[in-house]
Backbone as CSV, one residue per row, in Angstrom:
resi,resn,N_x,N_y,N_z,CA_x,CA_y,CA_z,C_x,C_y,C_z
1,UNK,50.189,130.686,82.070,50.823,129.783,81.139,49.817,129.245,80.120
2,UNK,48.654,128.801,80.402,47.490,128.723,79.402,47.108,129.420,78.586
3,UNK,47.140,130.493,79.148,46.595,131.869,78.020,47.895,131.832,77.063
4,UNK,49.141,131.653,77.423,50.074,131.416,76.549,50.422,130.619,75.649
5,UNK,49.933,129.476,76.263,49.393,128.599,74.916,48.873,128.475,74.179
6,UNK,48.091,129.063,74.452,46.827,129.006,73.591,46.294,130.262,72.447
7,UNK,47.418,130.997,72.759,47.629,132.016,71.787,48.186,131.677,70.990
8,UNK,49.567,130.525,70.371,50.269,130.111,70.083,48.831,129.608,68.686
9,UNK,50.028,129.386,67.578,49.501,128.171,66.910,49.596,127.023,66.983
10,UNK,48.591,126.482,66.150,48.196,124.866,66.181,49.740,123.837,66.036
11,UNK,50.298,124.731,64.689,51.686,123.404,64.817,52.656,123.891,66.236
12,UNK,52.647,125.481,66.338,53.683,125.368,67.751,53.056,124.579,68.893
13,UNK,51.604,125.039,69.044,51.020,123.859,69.904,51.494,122.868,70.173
14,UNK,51.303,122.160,68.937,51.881,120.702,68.499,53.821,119.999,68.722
15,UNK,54.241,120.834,68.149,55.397,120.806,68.257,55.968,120.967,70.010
16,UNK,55.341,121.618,70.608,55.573,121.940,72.348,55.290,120.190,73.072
17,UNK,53.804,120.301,72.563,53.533,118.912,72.871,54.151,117.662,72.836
18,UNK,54.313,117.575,71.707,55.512,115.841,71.141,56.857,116.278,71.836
19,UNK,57.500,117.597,71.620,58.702,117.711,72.793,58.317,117.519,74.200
20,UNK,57.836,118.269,74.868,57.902,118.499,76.006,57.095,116.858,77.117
21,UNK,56.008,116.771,76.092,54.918,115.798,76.825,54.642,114.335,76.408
22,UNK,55.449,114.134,75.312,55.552,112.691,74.709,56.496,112.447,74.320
23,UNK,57.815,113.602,74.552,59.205,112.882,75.118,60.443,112.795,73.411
24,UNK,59.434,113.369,72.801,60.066,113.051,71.354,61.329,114.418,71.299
25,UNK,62.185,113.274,70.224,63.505,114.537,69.910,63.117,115.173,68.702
26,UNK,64.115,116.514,68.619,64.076,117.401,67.521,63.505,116.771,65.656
27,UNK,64.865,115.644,65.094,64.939,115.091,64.629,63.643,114.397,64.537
28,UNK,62.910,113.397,65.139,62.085,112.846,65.513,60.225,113.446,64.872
29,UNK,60.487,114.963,66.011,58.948,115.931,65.144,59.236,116.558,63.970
30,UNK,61.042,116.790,63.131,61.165,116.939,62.265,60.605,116.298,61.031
31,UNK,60.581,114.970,61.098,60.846,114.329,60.244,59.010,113.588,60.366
32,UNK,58.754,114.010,61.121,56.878,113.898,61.454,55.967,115.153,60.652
33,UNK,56.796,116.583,60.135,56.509,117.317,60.167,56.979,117.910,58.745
34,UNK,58.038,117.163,58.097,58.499,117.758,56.966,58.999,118.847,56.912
35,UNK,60.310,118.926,58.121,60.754,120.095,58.199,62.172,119.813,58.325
36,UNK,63.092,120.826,58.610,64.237,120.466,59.036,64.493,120.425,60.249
37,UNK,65.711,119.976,61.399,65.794,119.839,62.163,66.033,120.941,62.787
38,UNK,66.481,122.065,62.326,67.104,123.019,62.447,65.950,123.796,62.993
39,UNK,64.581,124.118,62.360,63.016,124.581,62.252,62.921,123.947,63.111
40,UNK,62.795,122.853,63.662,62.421,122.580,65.286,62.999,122.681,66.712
41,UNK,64.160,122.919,66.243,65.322,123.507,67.148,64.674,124.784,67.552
42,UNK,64.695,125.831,66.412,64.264,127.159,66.932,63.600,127.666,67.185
43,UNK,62.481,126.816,66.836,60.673,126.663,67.112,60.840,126.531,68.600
44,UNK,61.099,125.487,69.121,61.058,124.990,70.304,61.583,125.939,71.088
45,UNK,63.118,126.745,71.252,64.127,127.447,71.488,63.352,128.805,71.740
46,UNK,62.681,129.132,70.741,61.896,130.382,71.017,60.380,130.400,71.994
47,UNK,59.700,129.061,71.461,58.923,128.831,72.383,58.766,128.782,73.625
48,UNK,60.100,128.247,74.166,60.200,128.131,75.237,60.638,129.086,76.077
49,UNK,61.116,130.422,75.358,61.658,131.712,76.117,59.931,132.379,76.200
50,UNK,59.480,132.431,76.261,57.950,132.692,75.989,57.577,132.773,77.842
């Protein structure tokens, strides 16, 4: 699972992190990130099939 991370980039990094480990919603790293909500939906969505 490390090596899997860490292959990843810095914002998916990031984005895994504020979801998964500091509890934050979609909306939430969206709007931290200047993105749409939608882009963190599928970010996350794909990340997580990984």
């Amino acid at each position: 699972m490390e090596t899997a991370i860490e292959n990843l980039t810095e914002a998916q990094q990031r984005r895994l992190k504020l979801y998964y480990f500091d509890g934050m919603r979609y909306s939430q790293i969206a709007r931290l990130e200047g993105v749409t909500d939608g882009s963190i939906s599928g970010s996350i969505n794909l990340l997580s099939s990984i």
